[in-house]
VEXPALUM-289496 format. One line per field, with one value per residue: residue number from 1; residue in three letters; chain; x, y, z of N, C-alpha, C in turn. Coordinates in steps of 0.02 Angstrom, whole numbers, plus 50000, padded with zeros to 5 digits. Each point is the difference from the previous one (the first is absolute). Example, Ala and Ser with C-alpha at 12.3 -4.5 7.8 and 13.67 -1.06 7.14 Angstrom:
num: c(1_2)
residuo: c(ALA_SER)
cadena: c(A_A)
neast: c(50660_49982)
nnorth: c(49716_50053)
nup: c(50390_49964)
caeast: c(49955_50042)
canorth: c(50059_50059)
caup: c(50000_50003)
ceast: c(50045_49961)
cnorth: c(50060_50055)
cup: c(50000_50037)
END
This chain:
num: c(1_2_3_4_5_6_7_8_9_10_11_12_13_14_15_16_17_18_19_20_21_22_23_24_25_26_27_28_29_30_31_32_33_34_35_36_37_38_39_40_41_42_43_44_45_46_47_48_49_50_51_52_53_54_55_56_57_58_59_60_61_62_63_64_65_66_67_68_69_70_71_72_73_74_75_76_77_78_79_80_81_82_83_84_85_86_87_88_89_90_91_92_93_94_95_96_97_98_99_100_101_102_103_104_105_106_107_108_109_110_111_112_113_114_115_116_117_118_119_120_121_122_123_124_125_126_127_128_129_130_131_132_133_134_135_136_137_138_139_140_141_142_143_144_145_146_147_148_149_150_151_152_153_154_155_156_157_158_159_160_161_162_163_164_165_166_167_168_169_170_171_172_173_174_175_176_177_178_179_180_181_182_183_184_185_186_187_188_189_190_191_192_193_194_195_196_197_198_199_200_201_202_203_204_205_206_207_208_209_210_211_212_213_214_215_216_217_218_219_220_221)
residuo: c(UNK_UNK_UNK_UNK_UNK_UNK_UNK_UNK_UNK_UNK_UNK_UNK_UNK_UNK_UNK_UNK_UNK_UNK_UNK_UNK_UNK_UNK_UNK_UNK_UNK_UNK_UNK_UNK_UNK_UNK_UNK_UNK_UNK_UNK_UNK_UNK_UNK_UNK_UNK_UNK_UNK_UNK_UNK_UNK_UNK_UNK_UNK_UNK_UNK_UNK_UNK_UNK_UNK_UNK_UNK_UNK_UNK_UNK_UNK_UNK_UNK_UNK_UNK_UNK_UNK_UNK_UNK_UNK_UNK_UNK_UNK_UNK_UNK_UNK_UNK_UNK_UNK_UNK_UNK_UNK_UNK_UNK_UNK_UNK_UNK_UNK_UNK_UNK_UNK_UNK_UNK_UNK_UNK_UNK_UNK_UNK_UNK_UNK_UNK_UNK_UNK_UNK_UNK_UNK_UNK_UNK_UNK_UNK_UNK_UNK_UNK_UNK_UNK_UNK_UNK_UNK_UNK_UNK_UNK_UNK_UNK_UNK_UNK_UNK_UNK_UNK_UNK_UNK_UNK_UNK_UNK_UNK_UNK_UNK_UNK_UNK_UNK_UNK_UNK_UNK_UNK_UNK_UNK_UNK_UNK_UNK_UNK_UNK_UNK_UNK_UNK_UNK_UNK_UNK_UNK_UNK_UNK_UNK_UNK_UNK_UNK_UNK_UNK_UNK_UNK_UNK_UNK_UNK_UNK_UNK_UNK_UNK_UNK_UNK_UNK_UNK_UNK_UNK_UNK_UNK_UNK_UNK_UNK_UNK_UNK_UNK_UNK_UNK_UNK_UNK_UNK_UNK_UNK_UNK_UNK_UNK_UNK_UNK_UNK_UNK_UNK_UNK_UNK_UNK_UNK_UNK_UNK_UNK_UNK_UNK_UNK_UNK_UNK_UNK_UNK_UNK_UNK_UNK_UNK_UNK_UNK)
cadena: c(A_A_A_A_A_A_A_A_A_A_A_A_A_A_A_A_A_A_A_A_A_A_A_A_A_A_A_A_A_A_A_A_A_A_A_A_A_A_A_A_A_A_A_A_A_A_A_A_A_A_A_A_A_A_A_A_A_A_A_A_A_A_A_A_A_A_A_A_A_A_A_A_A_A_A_A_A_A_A_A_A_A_A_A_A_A_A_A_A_A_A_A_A_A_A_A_A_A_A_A_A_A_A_A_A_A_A_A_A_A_A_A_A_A_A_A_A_A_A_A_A_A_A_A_A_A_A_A_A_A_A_A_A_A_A_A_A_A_A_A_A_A_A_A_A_A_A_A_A_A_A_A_A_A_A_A_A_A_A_A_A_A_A_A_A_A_A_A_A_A_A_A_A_A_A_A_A_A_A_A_A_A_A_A_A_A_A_A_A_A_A_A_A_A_A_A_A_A_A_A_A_A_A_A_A_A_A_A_A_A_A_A_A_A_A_A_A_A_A_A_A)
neast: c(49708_49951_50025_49944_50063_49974_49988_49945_50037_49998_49959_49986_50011_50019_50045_49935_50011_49987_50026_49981_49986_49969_49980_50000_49969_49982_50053_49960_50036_49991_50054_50060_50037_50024_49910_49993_50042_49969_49931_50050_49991_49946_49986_50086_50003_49933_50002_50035_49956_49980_50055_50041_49981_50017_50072_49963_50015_50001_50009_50030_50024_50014_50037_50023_49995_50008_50051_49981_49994_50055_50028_50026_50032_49931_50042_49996_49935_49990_50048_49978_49951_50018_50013_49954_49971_49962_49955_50021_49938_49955_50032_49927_50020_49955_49935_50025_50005_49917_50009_50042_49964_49970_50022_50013_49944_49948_49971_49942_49974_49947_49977_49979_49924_50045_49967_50000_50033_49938_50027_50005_50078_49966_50042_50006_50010_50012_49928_50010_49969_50060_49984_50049_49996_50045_50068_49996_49972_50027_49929_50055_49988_50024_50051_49979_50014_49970_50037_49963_49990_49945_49962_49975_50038_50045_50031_50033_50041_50016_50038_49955_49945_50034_50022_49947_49929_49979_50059_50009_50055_50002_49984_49958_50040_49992_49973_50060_49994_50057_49974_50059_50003_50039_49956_50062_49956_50045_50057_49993_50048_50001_49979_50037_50037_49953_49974_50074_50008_49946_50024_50054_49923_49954_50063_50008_49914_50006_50014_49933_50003_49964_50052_49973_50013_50024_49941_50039_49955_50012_50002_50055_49941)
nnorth: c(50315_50059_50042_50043_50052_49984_50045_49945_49952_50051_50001_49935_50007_50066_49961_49989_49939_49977_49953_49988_49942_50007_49947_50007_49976_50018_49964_49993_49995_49931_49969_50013_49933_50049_50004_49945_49983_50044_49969_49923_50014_50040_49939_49980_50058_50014_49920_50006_50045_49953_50022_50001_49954_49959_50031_49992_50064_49947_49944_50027_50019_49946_49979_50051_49974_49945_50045_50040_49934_50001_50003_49936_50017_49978_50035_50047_49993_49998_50037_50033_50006_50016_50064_49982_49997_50030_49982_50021_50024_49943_49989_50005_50001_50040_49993_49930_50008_50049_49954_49945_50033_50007_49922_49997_50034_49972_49991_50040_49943_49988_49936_50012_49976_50018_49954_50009_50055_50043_50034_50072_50019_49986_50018_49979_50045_49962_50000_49912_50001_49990_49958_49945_49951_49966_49979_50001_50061_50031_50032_50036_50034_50030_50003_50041_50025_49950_49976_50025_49967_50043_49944_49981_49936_50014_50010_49999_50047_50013_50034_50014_49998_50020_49930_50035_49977_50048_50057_49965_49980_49955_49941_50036_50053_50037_50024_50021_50039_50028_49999_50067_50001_50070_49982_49988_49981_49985_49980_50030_49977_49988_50061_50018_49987_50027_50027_50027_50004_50047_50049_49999_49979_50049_50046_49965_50011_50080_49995_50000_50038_50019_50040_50032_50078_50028_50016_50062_49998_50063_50058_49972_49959)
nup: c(49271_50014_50057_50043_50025_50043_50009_50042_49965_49998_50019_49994_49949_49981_50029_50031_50001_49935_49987_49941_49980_49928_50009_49941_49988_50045_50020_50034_50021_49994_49961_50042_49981_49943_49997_50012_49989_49946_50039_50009_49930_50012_50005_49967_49976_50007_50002_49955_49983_50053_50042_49951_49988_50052_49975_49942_49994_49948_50050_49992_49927_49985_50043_49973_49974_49997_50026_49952_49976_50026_49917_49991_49966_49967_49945_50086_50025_49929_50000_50063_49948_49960_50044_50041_49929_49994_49988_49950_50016_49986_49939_49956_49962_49981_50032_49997_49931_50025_50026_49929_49952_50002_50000_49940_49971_50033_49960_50044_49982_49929_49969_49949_49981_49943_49979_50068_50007_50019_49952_49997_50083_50061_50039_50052_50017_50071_50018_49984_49936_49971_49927_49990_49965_50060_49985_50080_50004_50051_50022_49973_50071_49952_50008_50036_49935_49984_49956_49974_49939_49950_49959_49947_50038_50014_50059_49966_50029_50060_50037_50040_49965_49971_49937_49960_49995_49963_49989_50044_50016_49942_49992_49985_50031_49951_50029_50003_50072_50006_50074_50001_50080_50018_50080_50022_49948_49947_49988_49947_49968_50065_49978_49957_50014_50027_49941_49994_50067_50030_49966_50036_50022_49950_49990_50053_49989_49972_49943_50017_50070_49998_50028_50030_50014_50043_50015_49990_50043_50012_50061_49967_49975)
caeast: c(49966_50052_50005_50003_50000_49926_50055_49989_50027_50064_50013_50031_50040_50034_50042_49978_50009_49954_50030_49975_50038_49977_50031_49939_50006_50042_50005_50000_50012_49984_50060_50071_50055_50036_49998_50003_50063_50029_49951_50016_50080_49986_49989_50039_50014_49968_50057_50069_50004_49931_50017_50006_49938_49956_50011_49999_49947_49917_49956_49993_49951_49915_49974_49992_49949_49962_49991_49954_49952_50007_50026_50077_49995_50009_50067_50052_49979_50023_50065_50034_50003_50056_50065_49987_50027_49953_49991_49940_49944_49998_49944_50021_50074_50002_50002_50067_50039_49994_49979_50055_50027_49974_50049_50084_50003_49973_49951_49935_49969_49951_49971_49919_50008_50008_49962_49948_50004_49980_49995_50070_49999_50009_50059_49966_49989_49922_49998_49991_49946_49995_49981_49986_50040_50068_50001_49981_49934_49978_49963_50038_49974_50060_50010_50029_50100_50046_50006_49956_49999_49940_49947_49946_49945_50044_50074_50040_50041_50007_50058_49989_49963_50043_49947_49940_49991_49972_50040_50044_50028_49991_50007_49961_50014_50064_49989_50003_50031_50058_49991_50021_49989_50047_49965_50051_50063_50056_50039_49959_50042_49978_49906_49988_50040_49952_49947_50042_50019_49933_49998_50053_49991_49939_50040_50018_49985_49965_50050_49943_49951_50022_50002_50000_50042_50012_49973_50010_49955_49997_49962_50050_50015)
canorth: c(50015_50080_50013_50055_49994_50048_50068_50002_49961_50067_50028_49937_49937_50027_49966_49924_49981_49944_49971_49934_49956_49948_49935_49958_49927_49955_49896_50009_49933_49981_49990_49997_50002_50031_50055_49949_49999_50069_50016_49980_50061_50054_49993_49990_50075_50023_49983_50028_50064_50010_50071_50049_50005_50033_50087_50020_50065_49967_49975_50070_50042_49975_49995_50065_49985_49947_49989_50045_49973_49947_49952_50001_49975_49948_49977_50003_49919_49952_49997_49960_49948_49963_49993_49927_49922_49988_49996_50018_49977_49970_50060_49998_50021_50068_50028_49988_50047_50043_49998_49996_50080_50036_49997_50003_50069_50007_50066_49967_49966_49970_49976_49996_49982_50057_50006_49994_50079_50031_50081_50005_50001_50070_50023_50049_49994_49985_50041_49969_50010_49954_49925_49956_49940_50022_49944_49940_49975_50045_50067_50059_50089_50039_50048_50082_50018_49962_50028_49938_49981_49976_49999_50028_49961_50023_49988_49927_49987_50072_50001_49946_49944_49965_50008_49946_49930_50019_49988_49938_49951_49944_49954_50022_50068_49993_50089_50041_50063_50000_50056_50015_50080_50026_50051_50026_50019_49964_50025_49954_49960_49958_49961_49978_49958_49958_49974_49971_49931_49960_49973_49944_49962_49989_49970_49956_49945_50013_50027_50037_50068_50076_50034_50075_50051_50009_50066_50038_50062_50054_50048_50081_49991)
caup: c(50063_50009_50073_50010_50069_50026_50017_50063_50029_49991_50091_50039_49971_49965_49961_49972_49910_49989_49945_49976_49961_49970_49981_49980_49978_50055_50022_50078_50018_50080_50050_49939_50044_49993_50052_50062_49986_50036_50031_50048_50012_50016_50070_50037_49997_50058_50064_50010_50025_50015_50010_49949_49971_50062_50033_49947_49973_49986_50049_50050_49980_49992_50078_50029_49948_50021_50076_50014_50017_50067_49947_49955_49910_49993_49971_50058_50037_49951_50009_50051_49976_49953_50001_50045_49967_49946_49904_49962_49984_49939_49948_49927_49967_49986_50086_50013_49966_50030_50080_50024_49958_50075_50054_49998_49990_50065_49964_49960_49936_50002_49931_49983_49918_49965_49984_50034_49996_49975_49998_50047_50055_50031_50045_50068_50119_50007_50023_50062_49988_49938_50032_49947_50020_49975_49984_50036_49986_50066_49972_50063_49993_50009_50052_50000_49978_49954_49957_49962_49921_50008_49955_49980_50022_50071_50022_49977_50033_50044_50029_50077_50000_49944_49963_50003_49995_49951_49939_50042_49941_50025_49939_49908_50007_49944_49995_50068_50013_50063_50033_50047_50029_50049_50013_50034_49946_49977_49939_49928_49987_50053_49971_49930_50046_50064_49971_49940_50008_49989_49919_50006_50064_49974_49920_50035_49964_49930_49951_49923_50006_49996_50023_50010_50028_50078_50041_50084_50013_50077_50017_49987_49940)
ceast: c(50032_49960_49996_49977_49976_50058_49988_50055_50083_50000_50006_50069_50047_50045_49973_49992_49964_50017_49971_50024_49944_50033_49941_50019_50063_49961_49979_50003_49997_50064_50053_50049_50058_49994_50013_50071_50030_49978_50046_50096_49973_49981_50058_50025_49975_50008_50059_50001_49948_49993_49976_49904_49952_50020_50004_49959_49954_49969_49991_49940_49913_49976_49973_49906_49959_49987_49949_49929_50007_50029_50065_50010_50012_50060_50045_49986_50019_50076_50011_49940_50036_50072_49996_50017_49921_49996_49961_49934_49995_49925_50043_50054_49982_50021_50064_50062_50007_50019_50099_50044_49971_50034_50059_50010_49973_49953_49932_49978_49948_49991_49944_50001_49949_49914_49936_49995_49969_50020_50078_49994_50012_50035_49940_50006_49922_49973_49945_49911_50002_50002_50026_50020_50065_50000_50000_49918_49955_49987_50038_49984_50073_50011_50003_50069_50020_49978_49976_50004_49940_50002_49939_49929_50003_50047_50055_50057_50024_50068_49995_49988_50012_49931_49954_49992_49961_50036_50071_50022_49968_50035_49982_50025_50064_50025_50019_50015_50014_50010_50035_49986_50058_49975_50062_50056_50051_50018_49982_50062_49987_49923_50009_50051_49967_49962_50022_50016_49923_50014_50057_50002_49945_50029_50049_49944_49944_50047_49953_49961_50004_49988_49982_50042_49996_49971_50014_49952_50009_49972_50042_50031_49976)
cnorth: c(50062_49982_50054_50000_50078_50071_50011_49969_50036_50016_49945_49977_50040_49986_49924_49989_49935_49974_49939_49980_49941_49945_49953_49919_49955_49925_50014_49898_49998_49984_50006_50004_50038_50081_49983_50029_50070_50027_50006_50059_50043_49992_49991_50062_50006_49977_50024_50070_50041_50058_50052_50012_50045_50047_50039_50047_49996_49992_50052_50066_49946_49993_50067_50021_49944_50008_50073_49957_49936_49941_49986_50000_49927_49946_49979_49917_49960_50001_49962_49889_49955_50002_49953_49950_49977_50034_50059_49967_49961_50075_49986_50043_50050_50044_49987_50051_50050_50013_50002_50075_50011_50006_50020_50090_50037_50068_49956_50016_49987_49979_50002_49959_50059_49992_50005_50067_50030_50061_50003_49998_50067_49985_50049_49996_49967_50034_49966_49974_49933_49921_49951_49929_49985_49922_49941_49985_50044_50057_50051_50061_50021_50061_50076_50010_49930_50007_49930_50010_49979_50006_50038_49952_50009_49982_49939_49995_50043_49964_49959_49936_49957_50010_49959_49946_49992_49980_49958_49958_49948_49946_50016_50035_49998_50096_50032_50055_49996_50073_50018_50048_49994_50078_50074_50023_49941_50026_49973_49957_49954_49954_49961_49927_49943_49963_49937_49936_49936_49960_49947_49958_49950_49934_49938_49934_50016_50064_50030_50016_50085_50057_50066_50039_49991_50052_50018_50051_50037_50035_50058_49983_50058)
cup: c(50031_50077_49990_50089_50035_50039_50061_50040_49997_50080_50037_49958_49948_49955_49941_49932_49996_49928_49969_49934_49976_49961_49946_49965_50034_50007_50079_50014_50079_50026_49928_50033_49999_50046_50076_50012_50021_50053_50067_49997_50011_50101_50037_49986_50050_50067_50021_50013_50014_50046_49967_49979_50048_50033_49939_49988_49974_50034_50070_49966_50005_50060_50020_49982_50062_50085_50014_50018_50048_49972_50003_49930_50010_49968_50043_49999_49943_50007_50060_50009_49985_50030_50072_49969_49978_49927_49961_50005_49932_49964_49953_49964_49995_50071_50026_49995_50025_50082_50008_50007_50071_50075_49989_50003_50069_49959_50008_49937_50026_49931_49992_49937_49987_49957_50036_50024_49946_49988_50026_50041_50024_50067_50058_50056_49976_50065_50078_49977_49957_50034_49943_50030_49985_49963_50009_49986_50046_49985_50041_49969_50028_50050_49965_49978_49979_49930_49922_49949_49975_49903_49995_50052_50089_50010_49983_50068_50066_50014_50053_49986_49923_49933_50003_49974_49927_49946_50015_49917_50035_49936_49949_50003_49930_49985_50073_50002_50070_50006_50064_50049_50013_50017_50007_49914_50002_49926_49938_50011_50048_49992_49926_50041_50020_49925_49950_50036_50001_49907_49990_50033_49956_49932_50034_49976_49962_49974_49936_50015_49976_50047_49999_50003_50071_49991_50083_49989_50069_49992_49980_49917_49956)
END
């Protein structure tokens, strides 16, 4: 699956990068207690330095990003979630995997199943015109300058409004692709980082899938 990212998006977002990661013949299970398990060591990290997380350059570059539209990064509110003394959301092992890599790295993600993408992806400002369903299920018309991921059928995922509801994992789902923004730039080693642990999270209770390369794609590539 190649990304090709639009040269419009060079005068809002210069530094931005977009990274993905296919996973095929994956176990998506409904529960495992061994991911359970780390689920709850990755939440007492985050208790314990729940500071750190939340005066963290990450969460500062994405906000910078989210408050152009009256937003917080949403990751901010899942951290100070959990670091209250609540839980990971219950989701199936795959999403799981993903959401934990997510918190612990504070990078948005998004999953898709990989077989429900048509064609390649394309990377764009939007331009306040566009429309899809996100994954709750809700028809959203995107705003002016955020920044979206579209198929050959329309939009799979934007920055604001997360991904859709189209190519969504679910239970049959055995084919994925894991999708990163960092509208603001980050370091390859930091991104291949972020993806590798989704794969040591994934191999926690399936060990015979196959993996992809880490694709980093920019605007100064």
């Amino acid at each position: 699956m190649e990304v090709s990212i639009s040269n419009d998006l060079s005068k809002y977002f210069p530094d931005l990068k977009v990274a993905t990661m296919e996973l095929r013949n994956l176990e998506n299970k409904k529960f495992d207690e061994s991911l359970e398990k780390k689920k709850r060591e990755i939440e007492s990290e985050i208790r314990d330095n729940a500071r750190d997380y939340l005066e963290s350059e990450t969460i500062k570059k994405y906000n910078q990003f989210f408050k152009k539209f009256g937003k917080n990064y949403p990751i901010e509110y899942q951290i100070k979630s959990i670091a209250s003394g609540k839980s990971f959301p219950s989701q199936y092992t795959v999403v799981a995997a993903m959401f934990m890599a997510e918190l612990k790295n504070m990078y948005l993600t998004a999953g898709h199943d990989l077989d429900l993408i048509k064609g390649g992806l394309d990377t764009k400002i939007t331009n306040g015109s566009e429309e899809y369903v996100n994954i709750s299920g809700k028809e959203m018309k995107l705003k002016p300058e955020d920044i979206a991921t579209e198929d050959e059928f329309g939009i799979i995922s934007s920055v604001l409004f997360g991904p859709d509801r189209r190519t969504m994992i679910t239970e049959n789902t055995r084919n994925c692709l894991f999708f990163a923004y960092y509208p603001y730039g980050e370091e390859d080693k930091k991104i291949r980082n972020h993806f590798e642990d989704i794969v040591a999270y994934i191999k926690i209770f399936d060990s015979s899938f196959e993996k992809s390369d880490i694709k980093i794609y920019g605007l100064k590539d």
